[in-house]
C-alpha positions as CSV (number, residue, x, y, z in Angstrom):
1,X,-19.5,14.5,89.0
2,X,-16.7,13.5,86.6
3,X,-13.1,14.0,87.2
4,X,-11.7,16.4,85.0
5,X,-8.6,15.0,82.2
6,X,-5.5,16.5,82.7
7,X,-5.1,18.0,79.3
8,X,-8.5,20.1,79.9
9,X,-7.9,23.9,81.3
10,X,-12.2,24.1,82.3
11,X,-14.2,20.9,83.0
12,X,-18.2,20.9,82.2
13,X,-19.0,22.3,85.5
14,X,-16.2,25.1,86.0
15,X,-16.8,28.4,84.8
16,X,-13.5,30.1,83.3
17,X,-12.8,33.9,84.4
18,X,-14.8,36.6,83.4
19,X,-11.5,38.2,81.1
20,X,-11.3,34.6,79.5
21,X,-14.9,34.5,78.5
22,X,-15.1,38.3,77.2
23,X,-12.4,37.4,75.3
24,X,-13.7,34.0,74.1
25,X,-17.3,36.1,73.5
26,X,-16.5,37.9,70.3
27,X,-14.5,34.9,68.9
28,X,-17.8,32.9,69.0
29,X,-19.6,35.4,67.6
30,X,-17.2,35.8,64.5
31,X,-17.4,32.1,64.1
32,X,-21.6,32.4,63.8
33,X,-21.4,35.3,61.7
34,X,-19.0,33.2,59.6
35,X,-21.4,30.8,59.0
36,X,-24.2,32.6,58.1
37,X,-22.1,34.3,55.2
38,X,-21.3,30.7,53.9
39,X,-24.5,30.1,52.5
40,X,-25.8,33.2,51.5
41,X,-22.1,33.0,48.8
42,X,-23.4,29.8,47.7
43,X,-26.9,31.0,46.6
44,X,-25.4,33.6,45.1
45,X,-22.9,31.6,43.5
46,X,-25.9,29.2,42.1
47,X,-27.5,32.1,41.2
48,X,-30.6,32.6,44.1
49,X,-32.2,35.3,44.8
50,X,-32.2,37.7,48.3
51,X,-35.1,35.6,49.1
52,X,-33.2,32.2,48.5
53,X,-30.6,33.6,51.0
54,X,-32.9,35.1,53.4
55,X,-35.1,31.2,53.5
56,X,-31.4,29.8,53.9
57,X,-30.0,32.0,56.8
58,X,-33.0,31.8,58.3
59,X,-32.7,27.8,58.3
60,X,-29.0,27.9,59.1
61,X,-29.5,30.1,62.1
62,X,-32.8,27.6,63.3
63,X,-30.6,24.5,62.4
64,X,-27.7,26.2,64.7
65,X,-30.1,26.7,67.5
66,X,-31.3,23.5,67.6
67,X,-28.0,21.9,67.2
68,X,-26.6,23.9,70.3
69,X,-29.7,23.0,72.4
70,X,-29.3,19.6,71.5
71,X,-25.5,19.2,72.3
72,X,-26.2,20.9,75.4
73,X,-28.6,18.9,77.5
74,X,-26.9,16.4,78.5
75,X,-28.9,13.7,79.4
76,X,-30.4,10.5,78.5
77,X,-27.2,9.7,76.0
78,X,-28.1,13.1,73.5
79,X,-25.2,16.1,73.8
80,X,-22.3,16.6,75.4
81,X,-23.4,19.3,78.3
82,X,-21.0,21.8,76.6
83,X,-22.2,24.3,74.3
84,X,-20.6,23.4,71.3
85,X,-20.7,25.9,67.6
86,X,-21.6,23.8,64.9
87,X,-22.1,25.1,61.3
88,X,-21.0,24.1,57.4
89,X,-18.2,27.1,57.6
90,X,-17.0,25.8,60.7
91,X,-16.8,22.0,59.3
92,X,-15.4,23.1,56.0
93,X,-12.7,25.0,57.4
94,X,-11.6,22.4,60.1
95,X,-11.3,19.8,56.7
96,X,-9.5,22.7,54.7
97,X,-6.7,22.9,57.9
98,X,-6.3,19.2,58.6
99,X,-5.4,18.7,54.9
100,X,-2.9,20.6,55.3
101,X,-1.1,18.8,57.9
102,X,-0.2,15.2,56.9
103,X,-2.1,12.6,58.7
104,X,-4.7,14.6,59.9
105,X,-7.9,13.7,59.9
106,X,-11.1,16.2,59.6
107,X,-13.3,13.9,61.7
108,X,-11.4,14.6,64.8
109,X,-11.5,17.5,65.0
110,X,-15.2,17.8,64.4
């Protein structure tokens, strides 16, 4: 087991409290829902139809999973062991916010 950095509140194997995750829940779920909207504005911003945005939800939320299940194992030199949100809303807004501080960069963040 790894020790834990100082400037980390959890490590990978500690579970927080059950008031921090139920509070931590819905701000996940906000930040999926988030970027499931993102696409389905720029098909209709191109022009596509309900069934261009239902093919690319359906691919975002597929690509999401298997993004999450990847980050998550852990093993073998693939993921992290944390359950990390990835999504194009998610990377577009962290570049949006570190432009507006000077000398940010949106990579770390990422």
């Amino acid at each position: 087991m790894q020790t834990k950095p100082p400037d980390l509140i959890y490590g990978v194997d500690e579970t927080p409290p059950t008031t921090t995750l139920l509070l931590l829940g819905p701000q996940h779920i906000f930040l999926v829902t988030s970027s499931l909207v993102f696409p389905v504005v720029i098909i209709r911003a191109v022009g596509g139809t309900t069934e261009d945005a239902t093919f690319i939800v359906t691919m975002s939320m597929l690509a999401g999973g298997i993004g999450t299940v990847l980050q998550t194992i852990n093993r073998k030199g693939i993921g992290s062991g944390i359950s990390a949100l990835r999504s194009a809303a998610l990377r577009i807004s962290l570049h949006l916010s570190s432009r507006s501080r000077p000398g940010a960069s949106p990579c770390s963040t990422a």
